[in-house]
Backbone bond lengths (Angstrom), bond angles and torsions (degrees), N, CA, C in turn:
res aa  C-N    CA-C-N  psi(-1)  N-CA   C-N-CA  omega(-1)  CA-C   N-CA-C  phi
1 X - - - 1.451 - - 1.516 107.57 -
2 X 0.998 118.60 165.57 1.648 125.22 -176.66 1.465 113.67 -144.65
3 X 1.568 101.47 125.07 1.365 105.22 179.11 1.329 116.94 -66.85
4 X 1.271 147.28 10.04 1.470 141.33 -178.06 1.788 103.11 -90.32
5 X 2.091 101.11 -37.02 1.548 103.86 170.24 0.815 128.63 -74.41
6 X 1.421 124.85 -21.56 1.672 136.23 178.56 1.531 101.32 -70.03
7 X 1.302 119.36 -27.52 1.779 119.14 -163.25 1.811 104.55 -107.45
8 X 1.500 99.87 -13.41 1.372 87.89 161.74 1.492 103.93 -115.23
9 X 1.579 127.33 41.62 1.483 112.91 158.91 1.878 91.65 -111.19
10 X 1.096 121.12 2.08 1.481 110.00 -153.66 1.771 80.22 -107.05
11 X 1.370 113.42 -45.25 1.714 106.95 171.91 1.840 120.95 -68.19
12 X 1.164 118.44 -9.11 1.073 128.29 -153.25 2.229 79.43 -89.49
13 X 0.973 105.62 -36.32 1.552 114.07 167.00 1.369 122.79 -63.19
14 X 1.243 103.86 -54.20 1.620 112.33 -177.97 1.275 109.69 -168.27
15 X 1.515 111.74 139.36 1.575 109.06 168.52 1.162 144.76 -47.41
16 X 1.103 162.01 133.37 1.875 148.21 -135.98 1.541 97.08 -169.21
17 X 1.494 87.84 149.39 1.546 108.70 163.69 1.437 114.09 -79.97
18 X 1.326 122.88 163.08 1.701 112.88 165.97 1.502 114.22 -61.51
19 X 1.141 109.59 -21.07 1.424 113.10 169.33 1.807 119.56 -74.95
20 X 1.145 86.26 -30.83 1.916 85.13 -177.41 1.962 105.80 -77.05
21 X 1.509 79.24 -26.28 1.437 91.61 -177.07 1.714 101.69 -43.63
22 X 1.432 87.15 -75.34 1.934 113.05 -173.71 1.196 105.79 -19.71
23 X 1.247 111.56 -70.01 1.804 139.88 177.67 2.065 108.47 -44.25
24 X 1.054 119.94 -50.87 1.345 100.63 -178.98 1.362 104.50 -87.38
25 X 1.528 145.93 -25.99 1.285 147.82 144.17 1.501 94.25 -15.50
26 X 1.290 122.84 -100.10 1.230 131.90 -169.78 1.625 111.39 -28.48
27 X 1.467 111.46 -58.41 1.854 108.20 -158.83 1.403 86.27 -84.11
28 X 0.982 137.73 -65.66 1.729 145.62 -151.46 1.746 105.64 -76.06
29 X 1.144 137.84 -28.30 1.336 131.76 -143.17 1.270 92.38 -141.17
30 X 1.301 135.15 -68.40 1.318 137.68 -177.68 1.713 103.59 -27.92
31 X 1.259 122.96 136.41 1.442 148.49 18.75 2.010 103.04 -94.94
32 X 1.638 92.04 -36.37 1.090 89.00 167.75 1.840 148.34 -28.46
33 X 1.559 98.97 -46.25 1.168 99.95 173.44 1.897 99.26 -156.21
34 X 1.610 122.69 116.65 1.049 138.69 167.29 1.618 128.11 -92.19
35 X 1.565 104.07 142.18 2.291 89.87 -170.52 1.632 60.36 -159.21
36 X 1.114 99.21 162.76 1.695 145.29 -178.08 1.909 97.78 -104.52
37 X 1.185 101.40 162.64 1.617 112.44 153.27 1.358 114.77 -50.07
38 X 1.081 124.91 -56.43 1.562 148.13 -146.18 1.502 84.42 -93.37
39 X 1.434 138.69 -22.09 1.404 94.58 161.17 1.850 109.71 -124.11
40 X 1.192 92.55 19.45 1.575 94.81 162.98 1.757 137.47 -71.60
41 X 1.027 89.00 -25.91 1.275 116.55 -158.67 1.296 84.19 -98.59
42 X 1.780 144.03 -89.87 1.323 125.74 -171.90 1.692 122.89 -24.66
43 X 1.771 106.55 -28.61 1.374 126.62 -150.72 1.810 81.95 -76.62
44 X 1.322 114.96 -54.77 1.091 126.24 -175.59 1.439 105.36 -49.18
45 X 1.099 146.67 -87.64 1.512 156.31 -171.85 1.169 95.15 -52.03
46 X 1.142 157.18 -56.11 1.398 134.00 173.86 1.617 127.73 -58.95
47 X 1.494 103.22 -3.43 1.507 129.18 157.56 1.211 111.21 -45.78
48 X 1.682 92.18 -97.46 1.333 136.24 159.41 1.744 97.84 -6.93
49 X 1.602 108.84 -68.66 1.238 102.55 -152.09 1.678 122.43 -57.41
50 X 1.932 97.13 -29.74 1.089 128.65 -171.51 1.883 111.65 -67.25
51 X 1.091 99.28 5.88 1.877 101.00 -149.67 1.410 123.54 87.28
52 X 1.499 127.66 -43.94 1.392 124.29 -138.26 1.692 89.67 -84.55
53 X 1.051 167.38 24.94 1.545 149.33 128.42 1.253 107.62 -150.34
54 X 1.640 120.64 138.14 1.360 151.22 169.70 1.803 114.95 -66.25
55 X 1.078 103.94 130.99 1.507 96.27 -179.73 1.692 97.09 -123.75
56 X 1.243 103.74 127.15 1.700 121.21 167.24 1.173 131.14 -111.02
57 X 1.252 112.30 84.48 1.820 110.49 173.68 1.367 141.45 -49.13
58 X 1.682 96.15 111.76 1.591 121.52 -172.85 1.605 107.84 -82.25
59 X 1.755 119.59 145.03 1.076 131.25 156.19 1.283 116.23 113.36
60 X 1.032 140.09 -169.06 1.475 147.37 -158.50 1.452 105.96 -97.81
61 X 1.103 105.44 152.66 1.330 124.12 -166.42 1.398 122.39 -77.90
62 X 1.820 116.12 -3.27 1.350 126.51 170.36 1.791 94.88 -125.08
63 X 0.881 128.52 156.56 1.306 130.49 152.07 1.845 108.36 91.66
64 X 1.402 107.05 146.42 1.510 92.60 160.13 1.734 127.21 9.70
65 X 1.417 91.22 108.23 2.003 92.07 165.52 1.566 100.03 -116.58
66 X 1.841 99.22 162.99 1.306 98.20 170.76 1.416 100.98 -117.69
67 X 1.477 121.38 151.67 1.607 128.81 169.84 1.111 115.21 -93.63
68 X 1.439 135.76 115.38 1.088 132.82 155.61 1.162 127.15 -88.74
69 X 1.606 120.57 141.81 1.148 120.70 -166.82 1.853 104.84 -120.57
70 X 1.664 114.62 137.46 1.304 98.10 166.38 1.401 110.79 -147.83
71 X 1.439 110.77 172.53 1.890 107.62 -148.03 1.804 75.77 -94.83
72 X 1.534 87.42 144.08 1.996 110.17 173.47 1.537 95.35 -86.18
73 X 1.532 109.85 -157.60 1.387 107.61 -170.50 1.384 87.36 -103.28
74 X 1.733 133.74 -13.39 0.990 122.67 174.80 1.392 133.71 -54.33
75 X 1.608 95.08 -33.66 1.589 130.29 -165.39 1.454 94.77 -74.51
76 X 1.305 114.24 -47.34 1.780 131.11 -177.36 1.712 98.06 -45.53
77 X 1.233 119.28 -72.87 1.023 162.78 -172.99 2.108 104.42 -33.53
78 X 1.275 97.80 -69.81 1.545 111.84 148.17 1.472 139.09 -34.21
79 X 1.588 90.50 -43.22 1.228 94.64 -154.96 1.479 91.65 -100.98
80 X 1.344 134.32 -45.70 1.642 125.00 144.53 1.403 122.72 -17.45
81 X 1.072 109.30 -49.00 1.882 114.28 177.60 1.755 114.68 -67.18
82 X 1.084 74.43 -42.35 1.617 85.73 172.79 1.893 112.02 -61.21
83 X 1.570 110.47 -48.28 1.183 117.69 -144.35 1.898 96.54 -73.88
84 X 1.217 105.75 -29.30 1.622 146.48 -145.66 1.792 87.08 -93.39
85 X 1.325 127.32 -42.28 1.008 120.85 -160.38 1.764 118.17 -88.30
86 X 1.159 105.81 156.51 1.444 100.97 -172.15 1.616 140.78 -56.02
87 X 1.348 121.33 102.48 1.363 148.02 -155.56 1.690 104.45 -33.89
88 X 1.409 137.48 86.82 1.271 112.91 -175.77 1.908 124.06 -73.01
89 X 1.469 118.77 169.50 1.321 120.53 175.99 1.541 107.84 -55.76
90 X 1.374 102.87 148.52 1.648 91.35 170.95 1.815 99.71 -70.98
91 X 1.440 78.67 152.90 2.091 84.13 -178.17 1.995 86.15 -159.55
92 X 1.708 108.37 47.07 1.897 113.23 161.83 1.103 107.63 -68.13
93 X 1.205 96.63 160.83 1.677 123.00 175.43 1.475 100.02 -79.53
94 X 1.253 122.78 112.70 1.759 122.73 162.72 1.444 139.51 -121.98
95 X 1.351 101.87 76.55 1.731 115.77 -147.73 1.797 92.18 -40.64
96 X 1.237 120.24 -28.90 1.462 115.86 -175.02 1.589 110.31 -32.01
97 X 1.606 68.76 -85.11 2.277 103.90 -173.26 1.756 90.33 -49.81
98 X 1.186 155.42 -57.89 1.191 160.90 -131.78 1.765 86.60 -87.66
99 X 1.373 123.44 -40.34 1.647 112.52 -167.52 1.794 96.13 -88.38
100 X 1.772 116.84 -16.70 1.042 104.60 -150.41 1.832 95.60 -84.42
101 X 1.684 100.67 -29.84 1.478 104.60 167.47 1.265 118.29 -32.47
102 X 1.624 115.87 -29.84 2.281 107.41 -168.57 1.345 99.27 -117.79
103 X 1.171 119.60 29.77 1.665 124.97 177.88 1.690 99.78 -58.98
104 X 1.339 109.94 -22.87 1.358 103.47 -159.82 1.403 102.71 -89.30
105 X 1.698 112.13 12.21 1.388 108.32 164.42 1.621 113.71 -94.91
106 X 1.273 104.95 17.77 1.999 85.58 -167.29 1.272 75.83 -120.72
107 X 1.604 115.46 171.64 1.364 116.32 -160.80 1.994 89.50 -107.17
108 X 1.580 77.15 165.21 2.153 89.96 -173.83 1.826 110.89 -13.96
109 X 1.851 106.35 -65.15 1.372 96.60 -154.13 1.626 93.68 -73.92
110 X 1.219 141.34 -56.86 1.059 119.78 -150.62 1.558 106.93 -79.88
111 X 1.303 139.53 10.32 1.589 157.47 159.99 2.173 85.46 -60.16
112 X 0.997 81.36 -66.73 1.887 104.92 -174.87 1.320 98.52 -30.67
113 X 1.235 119.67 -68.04 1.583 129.12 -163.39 1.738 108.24 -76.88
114 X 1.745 109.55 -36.20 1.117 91.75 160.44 1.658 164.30 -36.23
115 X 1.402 69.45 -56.99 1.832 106.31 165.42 1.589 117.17 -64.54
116 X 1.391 100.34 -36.97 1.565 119.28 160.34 1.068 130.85 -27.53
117 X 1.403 102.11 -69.92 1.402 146.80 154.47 1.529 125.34 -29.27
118 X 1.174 101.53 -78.06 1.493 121.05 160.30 1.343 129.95 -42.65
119 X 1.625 108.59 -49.95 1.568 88.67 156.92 0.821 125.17 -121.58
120 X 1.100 120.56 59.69 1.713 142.67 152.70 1.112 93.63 -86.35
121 X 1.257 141.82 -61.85 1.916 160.94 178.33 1.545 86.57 -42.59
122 X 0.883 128.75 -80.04 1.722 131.53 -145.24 1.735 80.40 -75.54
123 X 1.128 145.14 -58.42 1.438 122.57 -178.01 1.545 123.37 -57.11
124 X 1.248 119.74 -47.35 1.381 97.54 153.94 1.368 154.13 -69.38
125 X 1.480 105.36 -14.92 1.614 99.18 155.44 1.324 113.93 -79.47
126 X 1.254 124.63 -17.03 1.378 114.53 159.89 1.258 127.61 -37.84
127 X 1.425 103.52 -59.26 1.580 136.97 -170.45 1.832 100.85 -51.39
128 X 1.770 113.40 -48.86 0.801 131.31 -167.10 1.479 116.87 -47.03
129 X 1.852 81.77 -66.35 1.730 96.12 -176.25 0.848 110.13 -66.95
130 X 1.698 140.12 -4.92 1.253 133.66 -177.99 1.482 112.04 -70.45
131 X 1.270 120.84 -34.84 1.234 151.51 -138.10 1.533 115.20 -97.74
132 X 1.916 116.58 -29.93 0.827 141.21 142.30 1.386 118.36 -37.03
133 X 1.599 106.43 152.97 1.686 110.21 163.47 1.588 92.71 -88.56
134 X 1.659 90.44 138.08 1.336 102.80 150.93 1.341 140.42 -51.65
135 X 1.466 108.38 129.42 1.892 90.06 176.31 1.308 120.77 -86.29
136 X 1.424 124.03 161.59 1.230 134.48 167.08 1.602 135.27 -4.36
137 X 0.814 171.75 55.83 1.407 140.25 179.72 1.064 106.03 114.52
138 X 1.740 126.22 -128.54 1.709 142.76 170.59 1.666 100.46 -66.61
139 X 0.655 122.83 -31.73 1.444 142.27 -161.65 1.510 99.47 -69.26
140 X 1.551 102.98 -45.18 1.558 103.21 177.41 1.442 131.36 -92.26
141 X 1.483 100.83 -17.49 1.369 140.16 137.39 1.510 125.58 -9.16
142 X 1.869 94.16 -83.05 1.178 126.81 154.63 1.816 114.85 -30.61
143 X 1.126 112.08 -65.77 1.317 131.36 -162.46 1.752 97.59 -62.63
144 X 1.168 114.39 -58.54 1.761 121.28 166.16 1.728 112.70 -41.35
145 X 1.231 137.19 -62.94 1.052 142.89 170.37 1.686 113.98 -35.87
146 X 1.847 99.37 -43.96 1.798 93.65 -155.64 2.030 87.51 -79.82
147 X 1.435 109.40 -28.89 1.778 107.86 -174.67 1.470 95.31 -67.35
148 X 1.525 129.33 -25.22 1.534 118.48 -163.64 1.791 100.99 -68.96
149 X 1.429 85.73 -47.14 1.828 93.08 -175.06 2.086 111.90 -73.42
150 X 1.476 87.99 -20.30 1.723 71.45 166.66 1.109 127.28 -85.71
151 X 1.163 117.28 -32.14 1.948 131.82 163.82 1.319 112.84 -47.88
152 X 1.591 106.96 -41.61 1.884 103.88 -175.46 1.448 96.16 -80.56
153 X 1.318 130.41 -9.31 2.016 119.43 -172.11 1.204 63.68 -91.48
154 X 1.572 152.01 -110.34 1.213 155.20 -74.46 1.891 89.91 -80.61
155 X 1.234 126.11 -52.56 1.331 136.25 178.91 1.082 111.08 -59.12
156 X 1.239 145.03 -26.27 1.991 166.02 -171.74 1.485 75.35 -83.92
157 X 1.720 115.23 -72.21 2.015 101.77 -153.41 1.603 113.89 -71.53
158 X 1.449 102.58 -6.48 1.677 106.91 -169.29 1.712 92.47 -85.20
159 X 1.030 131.81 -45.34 1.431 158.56 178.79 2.104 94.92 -38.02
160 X 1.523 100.52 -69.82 1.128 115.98 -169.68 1.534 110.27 -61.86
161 X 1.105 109.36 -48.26 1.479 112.88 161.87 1.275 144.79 -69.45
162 X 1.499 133.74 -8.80 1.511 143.42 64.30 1.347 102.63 47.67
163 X 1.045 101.79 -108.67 1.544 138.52 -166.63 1.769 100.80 -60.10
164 X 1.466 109.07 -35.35 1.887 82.16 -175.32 1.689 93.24 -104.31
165 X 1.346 120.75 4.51 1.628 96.99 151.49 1.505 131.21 -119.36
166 X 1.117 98.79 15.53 2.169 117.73 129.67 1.210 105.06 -8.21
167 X 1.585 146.01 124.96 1.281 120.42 140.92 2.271 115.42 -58.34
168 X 1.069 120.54 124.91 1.364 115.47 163.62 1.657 105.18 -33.23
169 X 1.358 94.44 139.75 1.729 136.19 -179.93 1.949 102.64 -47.38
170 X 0.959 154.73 171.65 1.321 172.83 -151.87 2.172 84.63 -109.58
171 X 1.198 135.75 165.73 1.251 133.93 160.73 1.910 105.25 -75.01
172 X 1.331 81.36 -49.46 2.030 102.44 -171.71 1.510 101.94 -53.37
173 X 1.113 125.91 -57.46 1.785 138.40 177.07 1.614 110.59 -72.26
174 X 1.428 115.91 -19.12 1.908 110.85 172.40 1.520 109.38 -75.42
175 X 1.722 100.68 -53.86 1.240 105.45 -169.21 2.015 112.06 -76.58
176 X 1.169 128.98 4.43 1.673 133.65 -164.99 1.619 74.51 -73.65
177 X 1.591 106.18 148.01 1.342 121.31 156.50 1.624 100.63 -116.89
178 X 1.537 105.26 143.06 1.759 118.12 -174.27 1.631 99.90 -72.07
């Protein structure tokens, strides 16, 4: 996914500051899709630069201005192509699953507590987003999908942990073939 499309589907609605931007990112989009200031704003000017949204400077002529930014028909145009185009696999970054891959370096108990750990983590952001208002439309959509996939990791690490505080099988009863 790309933050330049996410910021011209949210202008493609209504015009926004980088700040309003930030703000519906967060309530509406978040977990789904996260950006900082620091990369909103480049995201923006490389917009801008591209054609696809106009920025018009709001406010008084001493002090603090605000920029508004809004999607052209070019931006429209993009962001249709984009919308239209073929849906890829998720392939996120998940420092979780990525640490849970070398679990098999820590020994049994602290593997134990890991997993512990972990979905304790994935149950409370569960808990979290639950807790939230829903957003709008796809948006809220969106938001159902990212709790579906955290509930199925959280049930996968409860599963795994399960299983590594199992006492191990007899040798005589591991190795029997049926």
């Amino acid at each position: 996914m790309s933050l330049p499309h996410v910021l011209l589907g949210l202008l493609a609605e209504s015009p926004s500051t980088g700040y309003d931007l930030a703000r519906a990112l967060e309530s509406e989009i978040e977990p789904a899709w996260r950006a900082e200031f620091s990369q909103i704003y480049p995201a923006l000017a490389r917009l801008r630069r591209a054609g696809f949204v106009l920025l018009r400077v709001l406010g008084p002529r001493h002090g603090p201005r605000r920029n508004l930014y809004r999607a052209t028909a070019a931006g429209r145009r993009e962001l249709k192509r984009w919308l239209d185009g073929p849906l890829p696999a998720p392939r996120g970054k998940d420092e979780g699953l990525a640490r849970l891959a070398f679990f098999d370096l820590l020994d049994p108990g602290e593997r134990r507590l890991a997993l512990a750990r972990y979905e304790r983590v994935l149950s409370e952001e569960t808990r979290r987003l639950r807790q939230l208002p829903r957003p709008p439309g796809f948006r809220g959509q969106a938001r159902l999908v990212v709790l579906e996939r955290l509930e199925a990791s959280r049930r996968a690490v409860a599963v795994l942990a399960r299983e590594e505080a199992a006492p191990p099988l007899p040798r005589a009863v591991a190795g029997k073939k049926k």
